[in-house]
N, C-alpha and C positions, 0 to 999 in steps of 0.2 A: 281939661279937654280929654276924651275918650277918642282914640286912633284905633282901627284897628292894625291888629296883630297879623302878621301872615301865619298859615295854621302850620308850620317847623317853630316858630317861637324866636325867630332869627332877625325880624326885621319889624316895623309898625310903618304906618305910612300915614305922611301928613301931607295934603295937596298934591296926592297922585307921584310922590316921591318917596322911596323907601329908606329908612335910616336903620341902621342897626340898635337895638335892643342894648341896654346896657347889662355889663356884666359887671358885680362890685368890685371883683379887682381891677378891669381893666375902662370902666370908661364906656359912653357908647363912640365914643371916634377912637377906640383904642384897636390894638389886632386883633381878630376875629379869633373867636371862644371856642368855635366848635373845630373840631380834629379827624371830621371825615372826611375831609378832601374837598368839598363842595367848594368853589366859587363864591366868592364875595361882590354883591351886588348892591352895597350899601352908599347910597345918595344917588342913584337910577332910577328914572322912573319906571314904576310898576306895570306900566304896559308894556315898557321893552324888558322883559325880564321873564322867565319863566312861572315867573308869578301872575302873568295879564291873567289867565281864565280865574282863577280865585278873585285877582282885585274887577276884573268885570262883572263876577258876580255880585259883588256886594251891592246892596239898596242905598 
């Protein structure tokens, strides 16, 4: 199946829920990869999330 990706590279989302992205070291339900401070919003759905106008865009 093809999900899309949110455009950071951080998350994909399968049925309007966001999962985090796997990292080889750690897993995608491992601790979060990225180191600038952002908020982790991983198994949210996509509308509640800073992400709603990208995932409303999509077709």
């Amino acid at each position: 199946m093809n999900h899309p990706t949110t455009p950071d590279g951080r998350y994909f989302v399968v049925s309007g829920r966001r999962w985090r992205t796997s990292n080889p070291a750690l897993g995608e339900r491992g601790p979060v990869w990225w180191t600038d401070g952002a908020p982790d919003f991983n198994r949210r759905m996509a509308a509640n999330t800073p992400y709603a106008a990208w995932y409303a865009g999509l077709s």
